[in-house]
Biopython code that builds the backbone (N, CA, C, O; Angstrom):
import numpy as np
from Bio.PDB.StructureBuilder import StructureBuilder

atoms = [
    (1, "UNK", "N", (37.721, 22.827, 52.638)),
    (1, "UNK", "CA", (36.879, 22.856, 53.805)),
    (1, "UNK", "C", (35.688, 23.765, 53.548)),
    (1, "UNK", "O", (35.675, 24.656, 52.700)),
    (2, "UNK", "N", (34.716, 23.459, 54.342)),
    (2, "UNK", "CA", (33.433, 24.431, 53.889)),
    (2, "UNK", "C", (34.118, 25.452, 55.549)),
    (2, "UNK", "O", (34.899, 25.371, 56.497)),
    (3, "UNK", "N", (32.858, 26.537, 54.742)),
    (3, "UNK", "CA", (32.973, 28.024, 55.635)),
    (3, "UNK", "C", (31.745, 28.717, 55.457)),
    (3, "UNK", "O", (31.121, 28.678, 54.397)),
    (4, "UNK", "N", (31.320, 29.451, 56.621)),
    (4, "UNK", "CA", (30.021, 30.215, 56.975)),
    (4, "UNK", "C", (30.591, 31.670, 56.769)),
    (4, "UNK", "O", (31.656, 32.034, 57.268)),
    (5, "UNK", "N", (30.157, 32.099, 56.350)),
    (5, "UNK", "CA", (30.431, 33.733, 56.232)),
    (5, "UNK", "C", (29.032, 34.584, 56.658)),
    (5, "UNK", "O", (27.995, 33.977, 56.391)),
    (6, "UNK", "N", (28.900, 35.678, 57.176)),
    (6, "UNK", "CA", (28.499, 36.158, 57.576)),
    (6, "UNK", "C", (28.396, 37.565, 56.842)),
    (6, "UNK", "O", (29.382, 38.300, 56.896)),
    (7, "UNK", "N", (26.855, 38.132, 55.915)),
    (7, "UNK", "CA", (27.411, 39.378, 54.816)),
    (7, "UNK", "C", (26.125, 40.619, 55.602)),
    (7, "UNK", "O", (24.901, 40.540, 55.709)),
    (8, "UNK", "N", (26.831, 41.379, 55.905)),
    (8, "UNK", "CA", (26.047, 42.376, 55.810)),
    (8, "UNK", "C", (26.370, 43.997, 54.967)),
    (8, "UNK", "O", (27.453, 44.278, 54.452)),
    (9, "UNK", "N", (25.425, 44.707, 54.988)),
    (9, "UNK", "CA", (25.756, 45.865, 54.083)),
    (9, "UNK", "C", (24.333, 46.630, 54.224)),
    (9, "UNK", "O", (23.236, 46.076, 54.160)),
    (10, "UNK", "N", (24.622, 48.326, 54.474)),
    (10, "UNK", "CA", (23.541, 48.850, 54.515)),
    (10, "UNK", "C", (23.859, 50.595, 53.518)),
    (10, "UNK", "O", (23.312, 51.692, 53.633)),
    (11, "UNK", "N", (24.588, 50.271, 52.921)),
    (11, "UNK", "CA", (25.418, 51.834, 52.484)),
    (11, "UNK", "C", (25.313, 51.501, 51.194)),
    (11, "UNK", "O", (25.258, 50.271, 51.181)),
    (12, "UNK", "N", (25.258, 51.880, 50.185)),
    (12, "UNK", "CA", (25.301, 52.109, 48.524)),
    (12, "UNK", "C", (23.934, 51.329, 48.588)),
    (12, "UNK", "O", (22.993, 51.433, 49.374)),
    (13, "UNK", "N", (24.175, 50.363, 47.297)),
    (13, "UNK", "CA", (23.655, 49.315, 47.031)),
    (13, "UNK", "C", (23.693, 47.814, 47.668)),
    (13, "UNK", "O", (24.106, 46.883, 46.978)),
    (14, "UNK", "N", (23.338, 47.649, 48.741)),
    (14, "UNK", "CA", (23.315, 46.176, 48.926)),
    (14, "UNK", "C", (23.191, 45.160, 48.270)),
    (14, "UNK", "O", (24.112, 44.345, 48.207)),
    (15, "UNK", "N", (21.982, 44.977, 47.615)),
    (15, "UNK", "CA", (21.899, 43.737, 46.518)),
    (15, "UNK", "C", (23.274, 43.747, 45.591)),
    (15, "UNK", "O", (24.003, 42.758, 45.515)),
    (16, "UNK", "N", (23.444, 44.559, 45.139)),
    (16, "UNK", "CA", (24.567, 44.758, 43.941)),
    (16, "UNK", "C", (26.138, 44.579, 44.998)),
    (16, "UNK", "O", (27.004, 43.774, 44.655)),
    (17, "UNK", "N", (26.258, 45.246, 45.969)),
    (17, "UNK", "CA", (26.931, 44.745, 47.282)),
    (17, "UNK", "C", (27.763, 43.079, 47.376)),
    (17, "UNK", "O", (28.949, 42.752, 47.383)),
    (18, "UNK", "N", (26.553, 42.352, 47.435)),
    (18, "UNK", "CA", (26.119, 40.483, 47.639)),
    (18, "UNK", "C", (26.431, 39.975, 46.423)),
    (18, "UNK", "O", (26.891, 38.851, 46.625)),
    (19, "UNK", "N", (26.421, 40.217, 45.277)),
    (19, "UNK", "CA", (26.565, 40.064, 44.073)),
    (19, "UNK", "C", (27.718, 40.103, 43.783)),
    (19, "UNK", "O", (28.189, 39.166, 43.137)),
    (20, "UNK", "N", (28.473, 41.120, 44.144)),
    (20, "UNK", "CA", (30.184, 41.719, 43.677)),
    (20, "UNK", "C", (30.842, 40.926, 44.532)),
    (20, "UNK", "O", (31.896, 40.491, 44.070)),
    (21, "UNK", "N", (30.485, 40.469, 46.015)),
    (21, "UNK", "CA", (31.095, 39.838, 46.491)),
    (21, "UNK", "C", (31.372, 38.658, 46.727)),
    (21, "UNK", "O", (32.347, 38.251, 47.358)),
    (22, "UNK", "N", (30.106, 37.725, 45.984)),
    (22, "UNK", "CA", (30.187, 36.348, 45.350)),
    (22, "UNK", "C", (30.953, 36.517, 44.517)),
    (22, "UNK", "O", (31.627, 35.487, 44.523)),
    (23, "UNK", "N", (31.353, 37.214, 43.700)),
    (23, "UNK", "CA", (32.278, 37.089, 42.312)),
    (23, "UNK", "C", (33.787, 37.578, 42.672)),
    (23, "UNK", "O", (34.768, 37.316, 41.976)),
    (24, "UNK", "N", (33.803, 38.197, 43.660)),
    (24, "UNK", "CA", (35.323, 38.543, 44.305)),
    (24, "UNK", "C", (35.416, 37.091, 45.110)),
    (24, "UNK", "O", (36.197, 36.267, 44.635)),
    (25, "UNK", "N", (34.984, 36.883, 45.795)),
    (25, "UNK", "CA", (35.613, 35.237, 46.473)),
    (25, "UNK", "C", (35.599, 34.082, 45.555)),
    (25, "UNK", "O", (36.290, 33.089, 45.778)),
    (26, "UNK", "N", (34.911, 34.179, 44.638)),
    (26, "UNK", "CA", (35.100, 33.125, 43.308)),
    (26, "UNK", "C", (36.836, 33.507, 42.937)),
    (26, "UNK", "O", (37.736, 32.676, 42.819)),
    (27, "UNK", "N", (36.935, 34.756, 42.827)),
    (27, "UNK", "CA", (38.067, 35.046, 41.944)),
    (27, "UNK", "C", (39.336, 34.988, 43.090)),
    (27, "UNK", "O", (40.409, 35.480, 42.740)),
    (28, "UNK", "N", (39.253, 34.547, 44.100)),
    (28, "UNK", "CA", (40.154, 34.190, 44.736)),
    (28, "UNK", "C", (40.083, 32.709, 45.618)),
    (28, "UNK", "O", (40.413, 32.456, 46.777)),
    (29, "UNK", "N", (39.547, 31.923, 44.617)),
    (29, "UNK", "CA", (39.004, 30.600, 45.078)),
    (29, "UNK", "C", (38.687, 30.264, 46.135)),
    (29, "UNK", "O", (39.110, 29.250, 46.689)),
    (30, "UNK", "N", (37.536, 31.401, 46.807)),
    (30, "UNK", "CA", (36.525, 30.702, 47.195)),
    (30, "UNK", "C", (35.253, 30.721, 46.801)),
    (30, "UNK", "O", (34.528, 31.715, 46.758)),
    (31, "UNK", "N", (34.843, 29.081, 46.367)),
    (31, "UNK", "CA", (33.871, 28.953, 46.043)),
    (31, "UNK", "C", (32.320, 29.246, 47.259)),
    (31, "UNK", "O", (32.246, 28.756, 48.386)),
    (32, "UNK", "N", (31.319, 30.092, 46.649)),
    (32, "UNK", "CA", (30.183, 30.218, 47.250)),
    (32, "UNK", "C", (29.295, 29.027, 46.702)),
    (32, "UNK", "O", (29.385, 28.935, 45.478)),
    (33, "UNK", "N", (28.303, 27.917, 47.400)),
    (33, "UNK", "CA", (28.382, 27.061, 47.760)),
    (33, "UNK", "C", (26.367, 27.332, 47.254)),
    (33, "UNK", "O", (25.603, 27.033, 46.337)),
    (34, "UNK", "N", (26.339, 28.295, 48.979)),
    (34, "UNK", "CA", (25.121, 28.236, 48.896)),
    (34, "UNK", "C", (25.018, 29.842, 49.498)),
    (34, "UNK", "O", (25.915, 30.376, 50.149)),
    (35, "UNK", "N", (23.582, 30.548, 49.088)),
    (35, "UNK", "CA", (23.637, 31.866, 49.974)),
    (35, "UNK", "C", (22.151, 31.827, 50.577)),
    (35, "UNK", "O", (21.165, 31.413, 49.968)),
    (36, "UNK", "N", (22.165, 32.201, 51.542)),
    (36, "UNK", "CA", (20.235, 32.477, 52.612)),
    (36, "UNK", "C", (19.765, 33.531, 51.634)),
    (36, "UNK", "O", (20.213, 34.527, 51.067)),
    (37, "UNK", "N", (18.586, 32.798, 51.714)),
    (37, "UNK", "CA", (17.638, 34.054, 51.386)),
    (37, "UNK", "C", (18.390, 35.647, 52.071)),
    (37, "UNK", "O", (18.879, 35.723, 53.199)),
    (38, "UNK", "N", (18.328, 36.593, 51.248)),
    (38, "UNK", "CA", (18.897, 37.961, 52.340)),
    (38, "UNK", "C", (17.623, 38.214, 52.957)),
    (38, "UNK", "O", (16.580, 37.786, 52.462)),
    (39, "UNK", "N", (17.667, 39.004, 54.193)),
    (39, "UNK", "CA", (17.253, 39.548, 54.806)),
    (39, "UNK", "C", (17.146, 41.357, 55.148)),
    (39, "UNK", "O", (17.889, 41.924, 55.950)),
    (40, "UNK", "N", (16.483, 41.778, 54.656)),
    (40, "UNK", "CA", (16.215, 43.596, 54.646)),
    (40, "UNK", "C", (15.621, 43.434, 56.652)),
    (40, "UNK", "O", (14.573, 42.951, 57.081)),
    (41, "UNK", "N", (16.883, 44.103, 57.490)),
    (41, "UNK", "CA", (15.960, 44.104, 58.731)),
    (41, "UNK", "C", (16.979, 45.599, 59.627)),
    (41, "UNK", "O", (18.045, 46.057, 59.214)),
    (42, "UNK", "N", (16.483, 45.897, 60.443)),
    (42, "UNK", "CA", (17.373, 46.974, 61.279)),
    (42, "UNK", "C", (18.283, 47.188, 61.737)),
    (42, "UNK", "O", (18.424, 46.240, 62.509)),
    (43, "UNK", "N", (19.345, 47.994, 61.874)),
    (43, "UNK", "CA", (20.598, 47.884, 62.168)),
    (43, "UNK", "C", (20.280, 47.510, 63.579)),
    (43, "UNK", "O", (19.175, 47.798, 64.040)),
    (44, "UNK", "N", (21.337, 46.776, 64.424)),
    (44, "UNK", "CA", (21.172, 46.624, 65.822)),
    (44, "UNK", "C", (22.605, 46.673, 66.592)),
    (44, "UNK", "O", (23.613, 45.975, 66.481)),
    (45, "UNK", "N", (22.269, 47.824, 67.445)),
    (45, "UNK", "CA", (23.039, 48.112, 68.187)),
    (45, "UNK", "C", (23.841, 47.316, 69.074)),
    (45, "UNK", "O", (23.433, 46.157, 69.005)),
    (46, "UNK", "N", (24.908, 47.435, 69.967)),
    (46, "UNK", "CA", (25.935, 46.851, 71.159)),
    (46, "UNK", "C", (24.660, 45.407, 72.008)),
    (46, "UNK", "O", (24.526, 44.218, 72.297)),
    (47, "UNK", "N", (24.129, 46.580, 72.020)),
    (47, "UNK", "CA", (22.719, 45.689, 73.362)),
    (47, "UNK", "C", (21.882, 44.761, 72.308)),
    (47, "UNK", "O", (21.437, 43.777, 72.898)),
    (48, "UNK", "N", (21.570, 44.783, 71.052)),
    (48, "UNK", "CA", (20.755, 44.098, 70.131)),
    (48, "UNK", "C", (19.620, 44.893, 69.516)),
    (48, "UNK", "O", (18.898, 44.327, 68.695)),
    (49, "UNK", "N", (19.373, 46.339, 69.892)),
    (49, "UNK", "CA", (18.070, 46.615, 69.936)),
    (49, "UNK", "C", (18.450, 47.728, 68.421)),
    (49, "UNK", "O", (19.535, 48.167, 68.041)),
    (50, "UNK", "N", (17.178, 47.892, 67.891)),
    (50, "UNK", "CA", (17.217, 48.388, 66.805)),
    (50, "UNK", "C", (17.687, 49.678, 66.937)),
    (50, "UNK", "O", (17.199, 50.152, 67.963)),
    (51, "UNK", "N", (18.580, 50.658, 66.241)),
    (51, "UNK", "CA", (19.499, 51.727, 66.518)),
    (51, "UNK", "C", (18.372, 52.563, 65.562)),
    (51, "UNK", "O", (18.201, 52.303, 64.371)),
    (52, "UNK", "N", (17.506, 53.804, 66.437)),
    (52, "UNK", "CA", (16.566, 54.763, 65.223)),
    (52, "UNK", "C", (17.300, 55.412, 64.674)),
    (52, "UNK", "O", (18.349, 55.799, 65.189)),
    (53, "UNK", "N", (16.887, 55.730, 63.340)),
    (53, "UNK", "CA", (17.455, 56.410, 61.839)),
    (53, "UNK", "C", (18.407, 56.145, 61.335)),
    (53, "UNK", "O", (18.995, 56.808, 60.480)),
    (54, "UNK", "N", (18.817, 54.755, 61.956)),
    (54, "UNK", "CA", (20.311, 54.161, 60.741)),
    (54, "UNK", "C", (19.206, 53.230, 59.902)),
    (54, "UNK", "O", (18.263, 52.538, 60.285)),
    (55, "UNK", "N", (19.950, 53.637, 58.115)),
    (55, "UNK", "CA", (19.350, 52.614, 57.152)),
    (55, "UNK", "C", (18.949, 51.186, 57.546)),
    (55, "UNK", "O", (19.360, 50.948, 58.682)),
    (56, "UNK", "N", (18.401, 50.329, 57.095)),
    (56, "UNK", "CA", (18.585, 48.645, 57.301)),
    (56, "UNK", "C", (19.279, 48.300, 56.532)),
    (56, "UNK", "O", (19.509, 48.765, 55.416)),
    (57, "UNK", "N", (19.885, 47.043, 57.290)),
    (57, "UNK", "CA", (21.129, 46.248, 56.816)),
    (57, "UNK", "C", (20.702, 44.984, 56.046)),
    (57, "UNK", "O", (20.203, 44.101, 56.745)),
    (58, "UNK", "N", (20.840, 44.687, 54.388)),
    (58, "UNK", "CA", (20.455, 43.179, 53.999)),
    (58, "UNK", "C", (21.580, 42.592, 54.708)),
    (58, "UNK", "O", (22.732, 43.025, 54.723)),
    (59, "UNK", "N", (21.100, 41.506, 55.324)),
    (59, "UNK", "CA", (21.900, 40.483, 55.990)),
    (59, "UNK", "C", (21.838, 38.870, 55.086)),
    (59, "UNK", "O", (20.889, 38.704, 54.321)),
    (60, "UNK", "N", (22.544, 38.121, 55.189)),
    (60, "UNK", "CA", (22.884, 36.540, 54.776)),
    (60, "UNK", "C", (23.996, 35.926, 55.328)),
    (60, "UNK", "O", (24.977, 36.336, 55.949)),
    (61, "UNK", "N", (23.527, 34.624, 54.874)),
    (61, "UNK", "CA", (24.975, 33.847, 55.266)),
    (61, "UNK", "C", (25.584, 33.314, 54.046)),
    (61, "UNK", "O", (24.758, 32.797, 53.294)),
    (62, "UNK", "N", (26.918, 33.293, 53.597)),
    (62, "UNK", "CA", (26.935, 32.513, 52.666)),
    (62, "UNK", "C", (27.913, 31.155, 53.140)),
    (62, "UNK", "O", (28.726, 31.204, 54.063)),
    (63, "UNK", "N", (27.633, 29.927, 52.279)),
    (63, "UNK", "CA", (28.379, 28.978, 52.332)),
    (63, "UNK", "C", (29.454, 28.718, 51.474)),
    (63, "UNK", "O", (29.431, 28.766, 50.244)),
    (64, "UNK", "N", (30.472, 28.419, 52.258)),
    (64, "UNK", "CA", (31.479, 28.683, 50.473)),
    (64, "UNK", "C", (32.497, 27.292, 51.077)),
    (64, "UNK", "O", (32.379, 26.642, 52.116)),
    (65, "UNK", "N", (33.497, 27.176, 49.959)),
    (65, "UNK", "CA", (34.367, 25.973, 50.049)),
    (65, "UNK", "C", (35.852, 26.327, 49.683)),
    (65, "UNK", "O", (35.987, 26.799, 48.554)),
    (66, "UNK", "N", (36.920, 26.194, 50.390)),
    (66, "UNK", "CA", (37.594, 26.866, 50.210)),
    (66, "UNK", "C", (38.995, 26.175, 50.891)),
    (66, "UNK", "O", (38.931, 25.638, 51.997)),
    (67, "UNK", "N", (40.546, 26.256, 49.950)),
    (67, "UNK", "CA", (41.044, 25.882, 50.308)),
    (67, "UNK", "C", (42.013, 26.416, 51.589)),
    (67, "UNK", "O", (42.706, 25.563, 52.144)),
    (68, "UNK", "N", (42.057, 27.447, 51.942)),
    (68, "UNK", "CA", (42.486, 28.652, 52.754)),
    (68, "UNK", "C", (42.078, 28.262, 53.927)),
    (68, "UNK", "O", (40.969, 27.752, 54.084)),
    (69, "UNK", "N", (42.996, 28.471, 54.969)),
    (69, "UNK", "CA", (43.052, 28.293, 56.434)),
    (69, "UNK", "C", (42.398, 29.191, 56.696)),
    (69, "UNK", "O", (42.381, 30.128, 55.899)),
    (70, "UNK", "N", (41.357, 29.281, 58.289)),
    (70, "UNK", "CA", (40.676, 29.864, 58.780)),
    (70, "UNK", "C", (41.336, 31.316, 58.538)),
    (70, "UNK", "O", (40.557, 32.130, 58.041)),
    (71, "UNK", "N", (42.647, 31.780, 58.806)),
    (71, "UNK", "CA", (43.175, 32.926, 59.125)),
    (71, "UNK", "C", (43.694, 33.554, 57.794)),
    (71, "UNK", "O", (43.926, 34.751, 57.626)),
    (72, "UNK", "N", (43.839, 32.552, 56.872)),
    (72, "UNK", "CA", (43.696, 33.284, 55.162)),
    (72, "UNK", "C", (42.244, 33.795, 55.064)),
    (72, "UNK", "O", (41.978, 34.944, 54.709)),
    (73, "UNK", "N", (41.600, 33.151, 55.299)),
    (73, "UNK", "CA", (39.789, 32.989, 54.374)),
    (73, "UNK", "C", (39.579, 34.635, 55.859)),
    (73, "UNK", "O", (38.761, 35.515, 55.590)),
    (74, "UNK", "N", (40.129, 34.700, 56.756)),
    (74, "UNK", "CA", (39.652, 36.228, 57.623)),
    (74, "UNK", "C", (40.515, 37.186, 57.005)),
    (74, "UNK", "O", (39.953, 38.233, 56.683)),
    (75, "UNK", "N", (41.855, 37.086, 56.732)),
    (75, "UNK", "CA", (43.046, 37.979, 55.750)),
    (75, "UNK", "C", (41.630, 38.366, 54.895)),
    (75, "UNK", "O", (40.871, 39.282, 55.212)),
    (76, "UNK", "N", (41.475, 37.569, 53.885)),
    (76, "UNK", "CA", (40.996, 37.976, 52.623)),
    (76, "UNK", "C", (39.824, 39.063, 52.867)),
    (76, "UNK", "O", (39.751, 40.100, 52.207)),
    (77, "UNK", "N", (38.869, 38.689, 53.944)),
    (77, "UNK", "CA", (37.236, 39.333, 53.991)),
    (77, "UNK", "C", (37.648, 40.518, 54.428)),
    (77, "UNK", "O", (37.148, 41.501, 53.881)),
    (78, "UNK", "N", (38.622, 40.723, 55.478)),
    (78, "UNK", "CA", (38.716, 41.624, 55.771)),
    (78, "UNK", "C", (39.494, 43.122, 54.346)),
    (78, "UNK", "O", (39.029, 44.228, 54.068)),
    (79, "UNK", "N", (40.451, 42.579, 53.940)),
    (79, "UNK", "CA", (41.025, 43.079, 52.440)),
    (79, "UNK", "C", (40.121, 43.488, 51.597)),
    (79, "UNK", "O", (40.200, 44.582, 51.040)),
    (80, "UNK", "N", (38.726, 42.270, 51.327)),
    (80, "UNK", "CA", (37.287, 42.675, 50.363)),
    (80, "UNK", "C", (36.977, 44.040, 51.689)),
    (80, "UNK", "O", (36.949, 45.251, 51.472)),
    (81, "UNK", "N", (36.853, 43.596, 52.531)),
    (81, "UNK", "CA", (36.389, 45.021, 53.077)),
    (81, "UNK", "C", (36.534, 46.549, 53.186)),
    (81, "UNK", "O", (35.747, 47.484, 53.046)),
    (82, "UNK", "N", (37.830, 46.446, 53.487)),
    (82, "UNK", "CA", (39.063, 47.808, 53.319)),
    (82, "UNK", "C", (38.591, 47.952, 51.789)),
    (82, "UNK", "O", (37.720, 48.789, 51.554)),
    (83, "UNK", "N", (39.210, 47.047, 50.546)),
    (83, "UNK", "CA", (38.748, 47.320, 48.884)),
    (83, "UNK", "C", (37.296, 47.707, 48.738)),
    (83, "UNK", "O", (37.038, 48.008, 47.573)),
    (84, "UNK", "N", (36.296, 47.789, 49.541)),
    (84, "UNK", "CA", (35.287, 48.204, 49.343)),
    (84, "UNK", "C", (34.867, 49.637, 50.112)),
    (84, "UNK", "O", (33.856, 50.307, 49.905)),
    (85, "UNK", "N", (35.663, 49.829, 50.807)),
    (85, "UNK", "CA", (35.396, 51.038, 51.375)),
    (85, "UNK", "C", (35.069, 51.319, 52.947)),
    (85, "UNK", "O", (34.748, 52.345, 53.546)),
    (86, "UNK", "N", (35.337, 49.661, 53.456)),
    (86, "UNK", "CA", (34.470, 49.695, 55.062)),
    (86, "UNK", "C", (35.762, 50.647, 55.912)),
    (86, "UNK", "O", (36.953, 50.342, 55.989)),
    (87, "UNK", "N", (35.107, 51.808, 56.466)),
    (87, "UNK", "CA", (35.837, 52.158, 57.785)),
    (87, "UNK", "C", (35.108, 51.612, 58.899)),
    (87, "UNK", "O", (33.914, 51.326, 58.994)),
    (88, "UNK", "N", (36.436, 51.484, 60.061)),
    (88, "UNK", "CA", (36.176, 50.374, 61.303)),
    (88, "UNK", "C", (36.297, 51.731, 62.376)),
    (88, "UNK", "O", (37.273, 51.518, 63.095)),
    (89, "UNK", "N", (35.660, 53.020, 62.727)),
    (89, "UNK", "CA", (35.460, 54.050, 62.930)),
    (89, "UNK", "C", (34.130, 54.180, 63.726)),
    (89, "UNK", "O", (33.831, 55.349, 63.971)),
    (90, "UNK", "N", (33.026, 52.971, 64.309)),
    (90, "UNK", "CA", (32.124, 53.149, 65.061)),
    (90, "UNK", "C", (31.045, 53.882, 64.011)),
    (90, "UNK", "O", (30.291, 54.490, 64.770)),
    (91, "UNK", "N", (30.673, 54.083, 62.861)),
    (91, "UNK", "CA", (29.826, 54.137, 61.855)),
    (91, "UNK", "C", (28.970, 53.412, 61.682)),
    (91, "UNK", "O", (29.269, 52.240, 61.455)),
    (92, "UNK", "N", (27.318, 53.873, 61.725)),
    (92, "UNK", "CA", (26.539, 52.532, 61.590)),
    (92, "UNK", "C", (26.457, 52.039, 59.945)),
    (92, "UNK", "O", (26.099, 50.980, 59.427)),
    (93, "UNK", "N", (27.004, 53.426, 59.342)),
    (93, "UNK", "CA", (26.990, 53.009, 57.856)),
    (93, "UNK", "C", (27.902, 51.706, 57.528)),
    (93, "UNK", "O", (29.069, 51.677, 57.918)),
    (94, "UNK", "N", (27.234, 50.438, 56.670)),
    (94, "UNK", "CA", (28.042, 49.482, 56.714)),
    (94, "UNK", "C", (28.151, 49.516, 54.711)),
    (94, "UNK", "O", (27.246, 49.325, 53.898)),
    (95, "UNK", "N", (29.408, 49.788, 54.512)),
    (95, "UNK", "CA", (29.471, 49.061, 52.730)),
    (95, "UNK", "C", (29.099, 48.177, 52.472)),
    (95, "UNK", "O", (28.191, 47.889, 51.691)),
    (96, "UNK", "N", (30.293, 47.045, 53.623)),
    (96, "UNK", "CA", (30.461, 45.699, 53.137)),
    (96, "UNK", "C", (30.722, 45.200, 54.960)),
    (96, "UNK", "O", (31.686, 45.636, 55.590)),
    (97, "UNK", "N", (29.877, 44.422, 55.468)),
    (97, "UNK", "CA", (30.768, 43.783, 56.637)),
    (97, "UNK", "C", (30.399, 42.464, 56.679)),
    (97, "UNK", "O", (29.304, 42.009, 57.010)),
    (98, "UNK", "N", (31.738, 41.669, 56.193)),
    (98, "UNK", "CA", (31.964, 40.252, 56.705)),
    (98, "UNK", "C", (32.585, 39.429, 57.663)),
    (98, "UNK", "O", (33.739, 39.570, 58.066)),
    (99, "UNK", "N", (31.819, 38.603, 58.000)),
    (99, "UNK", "CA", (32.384, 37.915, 58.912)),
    (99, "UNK", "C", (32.626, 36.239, 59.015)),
    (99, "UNK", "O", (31.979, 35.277, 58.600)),
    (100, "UNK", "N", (33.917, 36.385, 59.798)),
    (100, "UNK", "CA", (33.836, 34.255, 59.407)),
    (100, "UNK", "C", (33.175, 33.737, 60.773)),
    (100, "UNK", "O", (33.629, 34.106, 61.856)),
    (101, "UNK", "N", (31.922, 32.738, 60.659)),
    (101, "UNK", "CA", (31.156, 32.208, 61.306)),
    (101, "UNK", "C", (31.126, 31.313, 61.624)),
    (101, "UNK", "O", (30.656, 31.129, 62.746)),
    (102, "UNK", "N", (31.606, 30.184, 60.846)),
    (102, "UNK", "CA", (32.134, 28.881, 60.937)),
    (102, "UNK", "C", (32.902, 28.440, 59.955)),
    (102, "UNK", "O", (33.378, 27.306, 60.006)),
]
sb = StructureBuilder()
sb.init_structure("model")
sb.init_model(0)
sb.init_chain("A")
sb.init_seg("    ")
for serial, (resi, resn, name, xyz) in enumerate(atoms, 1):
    if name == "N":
        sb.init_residue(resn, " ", resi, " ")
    sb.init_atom(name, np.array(xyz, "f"), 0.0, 1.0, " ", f" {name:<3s}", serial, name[0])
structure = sb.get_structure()
């Protein structure tokens, strides 16, 4: 089945971030498909509005293909997440945050 993922990251390296994490869902068969142009834009707060003096977040979507049920393919992102370092602690600092989108 195809799947929308949702990548953001504003803490270390981002680009290098997007990169590690195409090659971690390869290595657990899911294939990345297609990825958006990223996007360098502002963190945004509860309400939407840009949060002053938190870093910017590269944002994308990626497309991937994958044999994993909706609730494996969220198991896993969330696991890349924890393995990367994300605390879920109200931090605007983001490592790694993914999300399943469609």
């Amino acid at each position: 089945m195809r799947a929308f993922l949702g990548f953001g990251a504003n803490a270390g390296d981002p680009a290098s971030r997007l990169e590690q994490t195409l090659e971690l869902l390869q290595a657990d068969g899911v294939l990345p498909v297609a990825v958006a142009r990223p996007v360098l834009g502002p963190y945004a707060g509860a309400g939407g509005d840009a949060v002053p003096g938190v870093t910017p977040v590269l944002n994308t979507v990626i497309e991937v293909e994958t044999a994993l049920s909706p609730r494996a393919l969220l198991d896993l992102i969330l696991a890349l997440e924890t393995d990367a370092g994300r605390v879920r602690d109200g931090r605007f600092e983001r490592v790694l945050d993914l999300d399943v989108l469609a």
